[in-house]
ZAMITI-80036 format. One record per residue: residue number from 1; residue in three letters; x, y, z of N, C-alpha, C, O, CB in turn. Coordinates in steps of 0.001 Angstrom, whole numbers, always signed. Atoms other than C-alpha are relative to their C-alpha. Glycine has a CB too. Layout:
ZAMITI-80036
MIFI marti drenlo  n.east n.north    n.up ca.east ca.north   ca.up  c.east c.north    c.up  o.east o.north    o.up cb.east cb.north   cb.up
MIFI   NUM    ala       X       Y       Z       X        Y       Z       X       Y       Z       X       Y       Z       X        Y       Z
...
END
This chain:
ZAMITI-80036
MIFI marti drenlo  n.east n.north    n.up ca.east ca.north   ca.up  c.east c.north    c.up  o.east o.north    o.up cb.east cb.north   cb.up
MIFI     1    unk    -589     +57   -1313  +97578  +120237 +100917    +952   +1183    +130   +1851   +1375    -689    +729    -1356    +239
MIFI     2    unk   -1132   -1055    -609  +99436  +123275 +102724    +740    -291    +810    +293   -1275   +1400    -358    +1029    +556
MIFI     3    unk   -1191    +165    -998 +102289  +123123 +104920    +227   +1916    +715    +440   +2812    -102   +1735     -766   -1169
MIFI     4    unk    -630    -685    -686 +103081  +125961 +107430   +1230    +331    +269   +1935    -660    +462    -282     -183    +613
MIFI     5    unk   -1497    +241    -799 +106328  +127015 +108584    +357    +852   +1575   +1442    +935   +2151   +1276     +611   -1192
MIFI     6    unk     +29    +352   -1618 +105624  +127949 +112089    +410    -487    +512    +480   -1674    +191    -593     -331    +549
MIFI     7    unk    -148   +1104   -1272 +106792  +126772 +115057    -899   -1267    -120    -442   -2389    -343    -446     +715   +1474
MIFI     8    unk   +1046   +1300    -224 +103855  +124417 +115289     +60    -134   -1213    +353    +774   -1990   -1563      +65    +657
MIFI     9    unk    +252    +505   +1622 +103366  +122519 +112115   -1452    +191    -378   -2379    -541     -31    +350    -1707    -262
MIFI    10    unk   +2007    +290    +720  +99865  +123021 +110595    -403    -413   -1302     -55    +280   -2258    -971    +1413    -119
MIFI    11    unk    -239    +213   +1317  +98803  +121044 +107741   -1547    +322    -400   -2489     -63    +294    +676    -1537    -384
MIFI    12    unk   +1592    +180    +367  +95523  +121881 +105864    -185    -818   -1097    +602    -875   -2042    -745    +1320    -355
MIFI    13    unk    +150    +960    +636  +93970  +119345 +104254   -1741    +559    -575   -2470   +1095    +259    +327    -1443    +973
MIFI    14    unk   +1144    +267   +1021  +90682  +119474 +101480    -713    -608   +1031    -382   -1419   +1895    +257     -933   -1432
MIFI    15    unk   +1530   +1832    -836  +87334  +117625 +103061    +706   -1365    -552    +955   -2344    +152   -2506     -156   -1197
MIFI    16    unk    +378   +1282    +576  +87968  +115116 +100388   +1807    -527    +251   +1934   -1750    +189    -827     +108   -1930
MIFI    17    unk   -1580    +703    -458  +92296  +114445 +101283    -366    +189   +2018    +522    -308   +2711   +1973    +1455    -856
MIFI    18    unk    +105    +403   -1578  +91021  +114672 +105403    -979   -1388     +80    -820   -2254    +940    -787    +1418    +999
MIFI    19    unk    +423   +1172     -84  +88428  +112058 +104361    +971   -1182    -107   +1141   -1991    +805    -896      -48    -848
MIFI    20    unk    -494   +1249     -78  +90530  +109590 +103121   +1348      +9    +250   +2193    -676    -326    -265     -702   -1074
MIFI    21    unk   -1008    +255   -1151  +93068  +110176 +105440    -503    -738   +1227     +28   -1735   +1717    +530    +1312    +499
MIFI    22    unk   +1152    +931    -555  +90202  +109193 +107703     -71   -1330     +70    -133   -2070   +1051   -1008     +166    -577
MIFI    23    unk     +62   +1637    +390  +90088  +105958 +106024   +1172    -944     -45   +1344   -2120    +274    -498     -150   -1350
MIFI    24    unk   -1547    +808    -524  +93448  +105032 +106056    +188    -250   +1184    +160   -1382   +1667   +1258     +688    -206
MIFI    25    unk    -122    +353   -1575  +94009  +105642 +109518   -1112   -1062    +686    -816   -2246    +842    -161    +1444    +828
MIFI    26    unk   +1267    +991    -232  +90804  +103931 +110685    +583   -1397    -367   +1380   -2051    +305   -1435     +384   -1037
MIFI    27    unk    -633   +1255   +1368  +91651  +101060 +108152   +1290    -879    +820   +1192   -1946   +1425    +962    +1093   -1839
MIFI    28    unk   -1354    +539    -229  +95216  +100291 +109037     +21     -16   +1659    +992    -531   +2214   +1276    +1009    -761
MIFI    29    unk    -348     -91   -1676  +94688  +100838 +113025   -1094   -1170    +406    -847   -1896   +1369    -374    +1835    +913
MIFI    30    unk    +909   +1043    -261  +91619   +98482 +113025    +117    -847    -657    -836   -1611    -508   -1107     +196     -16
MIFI    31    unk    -560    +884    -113  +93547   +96134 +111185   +1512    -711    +297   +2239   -1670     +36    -393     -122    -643
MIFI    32    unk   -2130    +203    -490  +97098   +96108 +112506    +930    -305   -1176   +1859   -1087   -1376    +481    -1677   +1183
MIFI    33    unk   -1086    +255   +1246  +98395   +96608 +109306   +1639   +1044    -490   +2548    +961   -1316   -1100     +171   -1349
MIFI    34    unk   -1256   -1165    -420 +100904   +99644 +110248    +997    -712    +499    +533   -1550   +1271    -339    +1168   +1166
MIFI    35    unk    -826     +32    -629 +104021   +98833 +111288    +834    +967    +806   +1948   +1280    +386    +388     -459    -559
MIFI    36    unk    -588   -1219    -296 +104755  +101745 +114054    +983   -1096   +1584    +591   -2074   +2221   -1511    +1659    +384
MIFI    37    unk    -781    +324    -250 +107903  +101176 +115972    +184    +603   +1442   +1295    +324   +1892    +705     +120    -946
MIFI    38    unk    -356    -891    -674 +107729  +103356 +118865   -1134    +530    +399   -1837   +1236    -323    +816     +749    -532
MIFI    39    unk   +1415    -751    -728 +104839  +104237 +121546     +17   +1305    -597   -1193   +1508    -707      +3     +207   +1820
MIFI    40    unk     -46   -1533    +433 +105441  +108039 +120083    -745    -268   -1433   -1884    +196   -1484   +1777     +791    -130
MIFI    41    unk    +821    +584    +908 +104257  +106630 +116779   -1898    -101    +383   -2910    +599    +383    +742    -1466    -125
MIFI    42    unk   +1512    +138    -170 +101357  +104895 +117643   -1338    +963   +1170   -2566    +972   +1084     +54    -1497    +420
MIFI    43    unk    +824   -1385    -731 +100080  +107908 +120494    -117    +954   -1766   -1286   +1034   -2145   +1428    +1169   +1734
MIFI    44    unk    -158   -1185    +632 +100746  +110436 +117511   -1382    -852   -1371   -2407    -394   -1876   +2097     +497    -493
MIFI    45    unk   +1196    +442    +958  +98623  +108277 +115095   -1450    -233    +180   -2374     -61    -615    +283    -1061    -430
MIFI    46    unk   +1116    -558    -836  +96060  +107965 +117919    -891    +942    -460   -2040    +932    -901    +455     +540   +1047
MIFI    47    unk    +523   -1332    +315  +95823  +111368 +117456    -802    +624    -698   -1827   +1300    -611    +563     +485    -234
MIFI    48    unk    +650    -611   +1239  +95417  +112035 +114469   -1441    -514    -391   -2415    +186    -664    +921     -266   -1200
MIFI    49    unk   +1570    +362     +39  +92496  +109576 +114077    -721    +732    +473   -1308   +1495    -294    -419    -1050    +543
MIFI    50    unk    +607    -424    -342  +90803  +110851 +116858    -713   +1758    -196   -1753   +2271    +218    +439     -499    +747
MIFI    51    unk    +226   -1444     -39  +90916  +114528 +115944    -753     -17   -1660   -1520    +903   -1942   +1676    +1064    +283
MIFI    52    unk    +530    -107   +1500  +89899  +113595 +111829   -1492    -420    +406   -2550     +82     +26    +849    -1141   -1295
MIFI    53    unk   +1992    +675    -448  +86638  +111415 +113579    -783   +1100    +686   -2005   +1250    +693    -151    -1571   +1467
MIFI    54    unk   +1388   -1222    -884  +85387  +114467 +115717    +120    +953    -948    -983   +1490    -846    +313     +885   +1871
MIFI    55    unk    +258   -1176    +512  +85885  +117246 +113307    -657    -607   -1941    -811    +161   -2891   +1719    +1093    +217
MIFI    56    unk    +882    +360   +1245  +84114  +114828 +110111   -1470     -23    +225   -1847    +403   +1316    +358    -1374    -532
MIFI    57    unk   +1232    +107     +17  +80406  +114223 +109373    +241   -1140   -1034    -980   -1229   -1154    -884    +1301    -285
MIFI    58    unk    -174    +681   +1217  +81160  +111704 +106496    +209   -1443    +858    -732   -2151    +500   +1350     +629   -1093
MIFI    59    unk    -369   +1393    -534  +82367  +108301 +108633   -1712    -297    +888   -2131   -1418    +600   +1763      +93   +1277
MIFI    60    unk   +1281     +52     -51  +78517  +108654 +110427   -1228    -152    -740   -2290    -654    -373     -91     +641    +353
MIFI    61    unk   +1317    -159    +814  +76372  +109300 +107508    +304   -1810   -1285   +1281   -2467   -1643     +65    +2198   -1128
MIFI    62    unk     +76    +899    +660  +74951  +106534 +105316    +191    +326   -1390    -341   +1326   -1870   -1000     -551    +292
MIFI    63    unk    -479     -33   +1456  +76601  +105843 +101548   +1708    +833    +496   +2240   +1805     -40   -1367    +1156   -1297
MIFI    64    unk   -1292    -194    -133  +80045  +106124 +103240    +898     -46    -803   +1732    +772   -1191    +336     -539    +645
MIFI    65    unk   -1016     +53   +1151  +81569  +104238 +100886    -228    +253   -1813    +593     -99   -2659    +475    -1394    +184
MIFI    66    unk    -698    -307   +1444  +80666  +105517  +97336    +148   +1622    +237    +299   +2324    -763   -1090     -481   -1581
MIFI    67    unk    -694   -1294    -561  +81461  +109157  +99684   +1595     +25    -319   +2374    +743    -947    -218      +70   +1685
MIFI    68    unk   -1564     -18    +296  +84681  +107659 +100087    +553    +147   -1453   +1319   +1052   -1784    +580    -1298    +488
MIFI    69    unk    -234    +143   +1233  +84910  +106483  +96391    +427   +1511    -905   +1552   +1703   -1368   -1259     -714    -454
MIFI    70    unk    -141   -1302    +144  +84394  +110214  +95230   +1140    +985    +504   +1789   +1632    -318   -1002     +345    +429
MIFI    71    unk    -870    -418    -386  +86658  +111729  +97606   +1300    -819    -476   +2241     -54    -263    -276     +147   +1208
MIFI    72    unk   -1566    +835    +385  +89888  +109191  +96343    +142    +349   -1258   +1227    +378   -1838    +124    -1780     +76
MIFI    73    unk    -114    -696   +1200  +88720  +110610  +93230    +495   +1446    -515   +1097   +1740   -1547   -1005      -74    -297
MIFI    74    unk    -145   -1531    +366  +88975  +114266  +93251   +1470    +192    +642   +2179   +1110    +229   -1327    +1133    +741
MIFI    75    unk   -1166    -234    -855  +92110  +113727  +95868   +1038    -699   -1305   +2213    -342   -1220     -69     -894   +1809
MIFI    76    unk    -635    +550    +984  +93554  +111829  +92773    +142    +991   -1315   +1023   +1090   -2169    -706    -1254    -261
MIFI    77    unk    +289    -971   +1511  +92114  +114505  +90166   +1248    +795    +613   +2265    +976     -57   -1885    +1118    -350
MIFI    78    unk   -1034   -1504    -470  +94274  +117211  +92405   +1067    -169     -82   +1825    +787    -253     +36     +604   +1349
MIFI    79    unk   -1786    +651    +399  +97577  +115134  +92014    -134    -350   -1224    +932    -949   -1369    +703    -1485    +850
MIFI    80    unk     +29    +457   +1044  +97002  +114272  +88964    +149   -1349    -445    +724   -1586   -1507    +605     +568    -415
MIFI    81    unk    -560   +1621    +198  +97339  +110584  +88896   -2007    -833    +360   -3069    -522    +897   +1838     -584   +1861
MIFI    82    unk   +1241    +480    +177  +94858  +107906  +88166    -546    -496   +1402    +363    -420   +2230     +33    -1076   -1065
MIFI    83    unk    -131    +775   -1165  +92960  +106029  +91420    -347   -1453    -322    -693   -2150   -1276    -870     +557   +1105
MIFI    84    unk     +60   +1727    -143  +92738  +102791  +92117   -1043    -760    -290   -1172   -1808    -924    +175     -473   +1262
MIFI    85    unk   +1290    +448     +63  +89570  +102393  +92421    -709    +517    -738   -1879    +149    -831    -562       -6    +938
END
């Protein structure tokens, strides 16, 4: 993951840390498991979903989830820490 220091913030993210950012968001918004406090919140998280679902190919194609599985892996290899799954 990069960080900018621009005016605008820009973060770049790996395929495999935008996937399962993907999945979180998705996840936690289609089960109301977020606690966001503040319409600015939940617009801004909106967002972000919507902009990770149009610029993937991975949440469409079939064998999503041992896609996902893989990606939590290598996003785990790059931090160095074990995953969960």
């Amino acid at each position: 993951m990069e960080i900018s220091t621009d005016d605008d913030l820009t973060i770049h993210l790996s395929h495999d840390e935008a996937f399962v950012l993907f999945d979180f968001v998705w996840r936690v918004s289609e089960q109301n498991k977020l606690s966001l406090e503040d319409q600015a919140e939940k617009e801004l998280f909106r967002s972000i979903s919507v902009d990770l679902e149009t610029r993937m190919a991975q949440p469409f194609e079939p064998g999503y989830y041992p896609s996902l599985a893989r990606a939590r892996a290598a996003v785990c290899r790059a931090f160095s820490v074990i995953s969960d799954t």
